[in-house]
N, C-alpha and C positions, 0 to 999 in steps of 0.2 A: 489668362487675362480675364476681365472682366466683360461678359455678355451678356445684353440686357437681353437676347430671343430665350435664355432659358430661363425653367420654368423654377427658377431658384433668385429670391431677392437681392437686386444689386449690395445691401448690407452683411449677407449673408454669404456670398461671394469674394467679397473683401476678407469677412473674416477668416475663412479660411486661405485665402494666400497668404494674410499676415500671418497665420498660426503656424504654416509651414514655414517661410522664413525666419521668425522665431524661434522653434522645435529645431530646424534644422544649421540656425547661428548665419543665418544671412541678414541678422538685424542684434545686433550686440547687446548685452548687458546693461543700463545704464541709459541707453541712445534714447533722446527726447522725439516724440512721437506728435505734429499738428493737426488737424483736420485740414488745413488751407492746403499745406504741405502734399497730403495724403489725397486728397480729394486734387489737389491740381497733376499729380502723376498719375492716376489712372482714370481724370476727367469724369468723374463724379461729381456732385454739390458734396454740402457736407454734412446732411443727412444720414446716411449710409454709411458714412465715414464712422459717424457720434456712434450708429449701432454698433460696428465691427467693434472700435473700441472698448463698450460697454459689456460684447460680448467675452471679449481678450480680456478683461479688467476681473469676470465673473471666473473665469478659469484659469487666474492667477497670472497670468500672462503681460500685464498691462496695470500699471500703477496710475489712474488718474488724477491728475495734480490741478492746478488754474492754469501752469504754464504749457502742459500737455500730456501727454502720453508718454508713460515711463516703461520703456522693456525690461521684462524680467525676463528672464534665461533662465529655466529650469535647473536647480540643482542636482547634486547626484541623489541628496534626502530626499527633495522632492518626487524624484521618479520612484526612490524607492516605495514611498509613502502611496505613489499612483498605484505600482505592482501591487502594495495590500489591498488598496480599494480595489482592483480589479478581480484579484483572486475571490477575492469575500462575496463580490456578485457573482462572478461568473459557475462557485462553486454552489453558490443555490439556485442556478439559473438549471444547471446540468444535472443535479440533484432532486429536481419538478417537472421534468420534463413529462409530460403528461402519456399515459402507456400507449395510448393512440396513436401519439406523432415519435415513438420511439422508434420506430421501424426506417420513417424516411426522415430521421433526422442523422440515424448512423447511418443512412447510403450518402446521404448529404456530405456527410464531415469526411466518409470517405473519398468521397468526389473528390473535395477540398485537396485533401491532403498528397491525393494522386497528382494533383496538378499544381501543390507546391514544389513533388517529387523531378515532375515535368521540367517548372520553370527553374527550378535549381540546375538540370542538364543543361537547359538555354543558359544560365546564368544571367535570368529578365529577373531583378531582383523588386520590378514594380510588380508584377506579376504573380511575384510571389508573395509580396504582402499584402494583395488583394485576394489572395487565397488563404492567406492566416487570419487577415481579420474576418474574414467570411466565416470561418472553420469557428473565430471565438463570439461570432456573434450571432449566431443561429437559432443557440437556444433560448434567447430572449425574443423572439418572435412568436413562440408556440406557449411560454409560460403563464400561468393564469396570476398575476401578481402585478397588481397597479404600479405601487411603490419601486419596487424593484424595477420595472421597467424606464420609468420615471426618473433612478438614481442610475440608470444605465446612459441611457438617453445624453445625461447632463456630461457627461463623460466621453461618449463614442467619439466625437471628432476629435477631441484629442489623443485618444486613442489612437485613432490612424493616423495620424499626424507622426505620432512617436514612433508606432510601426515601422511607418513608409522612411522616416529617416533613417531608424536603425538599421534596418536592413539593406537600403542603400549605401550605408556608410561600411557596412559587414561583408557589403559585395564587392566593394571598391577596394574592401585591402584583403581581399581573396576568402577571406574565412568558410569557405564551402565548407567542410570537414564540420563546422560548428552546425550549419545549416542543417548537415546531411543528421546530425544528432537533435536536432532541431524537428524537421519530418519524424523522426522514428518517436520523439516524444507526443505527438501528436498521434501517431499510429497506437500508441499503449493508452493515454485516452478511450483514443474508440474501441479498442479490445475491451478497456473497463466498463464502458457502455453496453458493448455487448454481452458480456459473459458475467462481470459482477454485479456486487449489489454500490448501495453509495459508498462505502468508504473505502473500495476499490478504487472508483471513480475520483472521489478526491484525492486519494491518496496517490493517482496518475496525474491530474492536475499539480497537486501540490510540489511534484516532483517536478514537471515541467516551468511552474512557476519562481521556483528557488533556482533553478539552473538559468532560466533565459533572460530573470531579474538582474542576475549576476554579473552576465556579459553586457546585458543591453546598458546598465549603468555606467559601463565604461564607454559607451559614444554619445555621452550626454555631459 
């Protein structure tokens, strides 16, 4: 819910509730969206409302009309179409990594990965998508590259957003077995970091990409 002690904008707040209710289909296709509406359920003006909106509107999410707020519901194109943008960054994010920070970047993803191995045991499927988005978004912190970080940036929350449903929804109808293929793809990854050069590296990526695109498109 919405708490104004933290140190995150009540507009910015909103928008991520709304984007997970969207992402995760607890706000339908089509369903007309108010600021009166919006703002009188979680007692806000309608300030914060206009931003959440605007920012749902920017990331395809929200169709603004005169009469309101139109939900869109990501397609299956659509996610496909996220998978490319994602791969395209994150394969030159991992491909820059600067020779300095390559040492605790693969202890990093090891970490990561050890502890989606972990929450997979638990079957804490939040847990473990707070260890995957971690694991894909590390190397954008250490890269020397404005732009890139910039087209990362515009992106990340929906990102997690898609994450945290997917994999919630992959826990809910048991799919561990995918999961467990899931860790070992992220483990060949980091093998490629350590021991190759780039087109090892993508070429572990690109693998993991094609495979997780495939399934995650079906809980969307």
């Amino acid at each position: 819910m919405i708490d104004p002690k933290l140190n995150i904008g009540l507009g910015e707040q909103l928008t991520d509730i709304l984007r997970m209710k969207i992402v995760g289909g607890g706000l339908e296709n089509g369903l007309k969206l108010t600021e009166t509406a919006i703002a009188s359920e979680y007692g806000l003006s309608r300030a914060p409302v206009r931003e959440a909106f605007r920012n749902l509107e920017y990331e395809g999410l929200l169709d603004i009309t005169k009469q309101g707020a139109v939900v869109k519901v990501l397609t299956e194109k659509e996610v496909s179409e996220f998978y490319n943008v994602r791969y395209m960054l994150e394969s030159f994010a991992l491909s820059h990594i600067p020779p300095e920070a390559r040492d605790s970047i693969i202890r990093f993803l090891e970490t990561s990965v050890d502890r989606m191995e972990l929450a997979l045991g638990h079957k804490d499927a939040d847990e473990f998508a707070a260890q995957d988005i971690a694991f894909h978004t590390k190397a954008f912190e250490v890269i020397d590259h404005k732009f890139i970080k910039l087209f990362w940036a515009n992106i990340d929350r929906l990102c997690r957003a898609i994450l945290i449903v997917g994999t919630r929804r992959q826990f809910d109808k048991g799919e561990f077995e995918y999961k467990r293929q899931v860790v070992d793809k992220h483990r060949q990854i980091v093998a490629a970091l350590k021991e190759g050069g780039n087109e090892e590296i993508l070429a572990a990526l690109r693998n993991h990409f094609h495979y997780n695109s495939w399934i995650d498109k079906k809980e969307f």
